[in-house]
C-alpha positions, 0 to 999 in steps of 0.5 A: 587336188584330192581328184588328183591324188586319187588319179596318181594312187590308182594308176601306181596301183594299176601299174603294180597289179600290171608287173605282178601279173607280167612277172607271173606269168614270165616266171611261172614254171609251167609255163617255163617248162612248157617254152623248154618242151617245144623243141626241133630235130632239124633247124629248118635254115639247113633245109637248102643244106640237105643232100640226102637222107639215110633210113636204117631200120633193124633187120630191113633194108637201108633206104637211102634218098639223094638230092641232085638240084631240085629232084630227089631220088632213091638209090637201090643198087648203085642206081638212081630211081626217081622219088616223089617229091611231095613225100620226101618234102613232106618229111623234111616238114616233120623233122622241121616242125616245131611242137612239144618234145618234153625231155623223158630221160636223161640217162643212158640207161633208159635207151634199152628200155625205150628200145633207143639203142643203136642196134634197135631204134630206127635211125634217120640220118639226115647229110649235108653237101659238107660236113657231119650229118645235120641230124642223126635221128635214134626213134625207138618204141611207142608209149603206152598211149601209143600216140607218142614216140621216144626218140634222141639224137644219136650220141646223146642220153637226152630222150624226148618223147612226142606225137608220132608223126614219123613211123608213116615214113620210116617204116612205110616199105622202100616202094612208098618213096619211088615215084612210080609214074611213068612221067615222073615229071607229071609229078610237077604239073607237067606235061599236061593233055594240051601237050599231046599232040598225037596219040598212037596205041598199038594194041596186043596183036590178035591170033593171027599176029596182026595189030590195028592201032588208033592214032588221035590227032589233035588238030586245033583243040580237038581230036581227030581219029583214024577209026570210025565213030558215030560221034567222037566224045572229045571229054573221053579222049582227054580223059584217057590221054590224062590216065596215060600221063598220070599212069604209074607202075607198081614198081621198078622192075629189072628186065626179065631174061629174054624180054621183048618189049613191044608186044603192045605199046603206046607212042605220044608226040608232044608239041616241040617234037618230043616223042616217048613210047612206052613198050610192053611185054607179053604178059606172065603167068601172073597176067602181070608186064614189064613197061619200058619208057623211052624218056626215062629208061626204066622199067615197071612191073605192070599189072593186068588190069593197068595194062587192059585200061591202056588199051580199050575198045574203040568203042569207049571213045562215042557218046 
């Protein structure tokens, strides 16, 4: 019996010593104002919302990011360039990722002092397919730490402050969101080499105006050439099939004033019947080209030295 009653203290003991810890550490106000500091910009349920995103910076020109289906684009002069998806996606991450956000000020007259005023602070308007913007970011200076940034939605005196994960896009230069591929599908995985079915380089012309292409035709899983080699190197071929369909520009281009293009070019047929060439200029005074694509109508600034790795020896292709 006394056993018994020993049992029953101790458990009412235990059980008490068990909700003064629950309540401590329940009601524990570092605890608290941690829970408050873990904070979100953008509520990740709107993700499939998005139709576009807007990046004003003071003095600078607007990027502005559009979304049609599953692709995103960036729109310069009333026109739709592709964008890299993983970059854009990587972005929407960041607004949606939840981390410590502790409040700073709750005063509008510490916007000016934080560089958070409309006219100063980079602005990250995020819209939706109807409506008002799903977030309308203000992100204004560093600390003193320089690891941290102030920022506050726009229309709001509320600033948070909280690692700067965001200055790599919104200051990055507008180039850093194209996809500057010249298969922007390759961005996807596809097409790869196996698609390739025949590969003709047409090579700047000599002194004398004439041109001797390279045709690589892939018959079963290898390649067959029209030029002579003492031994085909199979993994080289492949290798520069990939370089072409990974190749990218440096940027989009517009036409130059009386441009020909076909100077040089290179035309790959994929199986299913797709053909797309891509067409060069002669070079500039710079040893710089303009690439035109047929698949994908735009135009590249192409450098020197991307153009000479199109176009290599026949050489390169032996053991």
């Amino acid at each position: 019996m006394v056993y018994k009653k020993k049992v029953i203290v101790l458990s009412c003991v235990i059980a008490s010593l068990v909700l003064v810890y629950i309540g401590a550490v329940v009601f524990d106000p570092a605890r608290r104002g941690a829970r408050a500091d873990v904070y979100t910009w953008l509520d990740p349920r709107d993700i499939d919302r998005i139709s576009g995103i807007t990046i004003t910076l003071p003095d600078s020109d607007t990027v502005i990011l559009t979304r049609n289906g599953r692709h995103w684009f960036v729109s310069r002069n009333g026109r739709n360039y592709p964008a890299r998806h993983t970059r854009v996606n990587d972005f929407i991450t960041e607004l949606t990722r939840r981390a410590p956000y502790p409040m700073r000020a709750t005063s509008a007259a510490a916007h000016t002092r934080l560089s958070l005023t409309e006219p100063e602070a980079a602005r990250v308007t995020v819209s939706g397919i109807i409506g008002p913007p799903l977030l309308d970011l203000l992100i204004g200076q560093n600390d003193l730490s320089g690891r941290n940034v102030y920022m506050r939605r726009a229309g709001r005196n509320e600033v948070r402050a909280g690692e700067d994960r965001f200055s790599v896009y919104v200051w990055a230069a507008a180039n850093s969101w194209y996809n500057l591929l010249l298969f922007p599908e390759s961005e996807d995985g596809i097409p790869g080499v196996q698609d390739v079915m025949r590969l003709t380089v047409y090579p700047p012309a000599n002194e004398a105006g004439e041109t001797t292409p390279m045709v690589f035709t892939r018959v079963a899983r290898a390649w067959e050439v029209n030029f002579e080699t003492e031994a085909l190197n199979q993994i080289r071929v492949d290798t520069f099939v990939r370089d072409i369909l990974m190749s990218a520009g440096e940027s989009f281009a517009d036409p130059m004033i009386g441009a020909v293009f076909g100077d040089s070019r290179l035309v790959l047929e994929f199986e299913g019947g797709n053909t797309t060439t891509i067409s060069f200029t002669e070079p500039d005074q710079n040893n710089r080209r303009q690439a035109s694509v047929s698949s994908t109508n735009f135009v590249y600034e192409i450098s020197g030295w991307m153009h000479q790795r199109l176009f290599p020896a026949a050489g390169v292709f032996g053991f």
